[in-house]
BANUMI-795879 format. One record per residue (C-alpha): residue in three letters; x, y, z. Coordinates in steps of 0.2 Angstrom, whole numbers, padded with zeros to 4 digits, always signed. Example, Ala and Ser with C-alpha at 12.3 -4.5 7.8 and 13.67 -1.06 7.14 Angstrom:
2
ALA+0062-0022+0039 SER+0068-0005+0036 
END
This chain:
68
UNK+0615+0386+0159 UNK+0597+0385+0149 UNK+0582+0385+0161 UNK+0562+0384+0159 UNK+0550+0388+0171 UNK+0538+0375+0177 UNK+0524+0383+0187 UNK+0526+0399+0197 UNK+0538+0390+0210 UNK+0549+0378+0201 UNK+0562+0378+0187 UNK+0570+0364+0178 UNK+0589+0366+0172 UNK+0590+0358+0157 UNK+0607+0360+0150 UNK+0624+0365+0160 UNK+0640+0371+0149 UNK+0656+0382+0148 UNK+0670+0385+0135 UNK+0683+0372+0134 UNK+0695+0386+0140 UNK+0684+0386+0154 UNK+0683+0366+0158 UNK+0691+0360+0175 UNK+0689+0377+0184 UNK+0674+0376+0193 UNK+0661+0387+0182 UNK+0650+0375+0178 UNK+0648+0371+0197 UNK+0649+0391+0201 UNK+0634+0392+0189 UNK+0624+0377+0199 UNK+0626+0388+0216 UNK+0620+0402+0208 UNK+0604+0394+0205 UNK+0604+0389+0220 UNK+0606+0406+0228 UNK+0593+0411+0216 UNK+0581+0397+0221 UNK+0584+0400+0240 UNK+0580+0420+0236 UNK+0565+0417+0228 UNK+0556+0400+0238 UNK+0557+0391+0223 UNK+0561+0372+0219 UNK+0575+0366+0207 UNK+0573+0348+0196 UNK+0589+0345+0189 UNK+0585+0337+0170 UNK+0605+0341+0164 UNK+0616+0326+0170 UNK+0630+0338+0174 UNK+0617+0347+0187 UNK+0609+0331+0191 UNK+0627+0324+0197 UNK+0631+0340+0207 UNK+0616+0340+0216 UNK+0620+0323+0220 UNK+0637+0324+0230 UNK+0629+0344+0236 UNK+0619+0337+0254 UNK+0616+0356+0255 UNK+0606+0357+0238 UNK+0593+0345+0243 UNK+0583+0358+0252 UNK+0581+0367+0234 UNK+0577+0350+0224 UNK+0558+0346+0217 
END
């Protein structure tokens, strides 16, 4: 996953991907929740530019506390 900071409280994820040997396992959503552990840690808000992020924020109710 490739990130920017935007501001002191905010980062944007802007690209989401793992290995093909890797694809259907869960990591791309295993590397979403730690952002959002990260985010939670740290007061900070998440915008979600990647559409793979975008989506799993989406059907995650329990992201949208962390979303910009």
């Amino acid at each position: 996953m490739t990130y920017s900071w935007a501001g002191a409280n905010r980062i944007i994820i802007n690209h989401t991907e793992v290995s093909e040997t890797l694809s259907g396992k869960g990591i791309g959503k295993e590397l979403i929740a730690k952002a959002v552990e990260f985010a939670r840690a740290n007061n900070i808000k998440i915008s979600p530019v990647c559409p793979y992020a975008k989506t799993v924020f989406e059907k995650t109710e329990a992201y949208s506390t962390v979303l910009f």
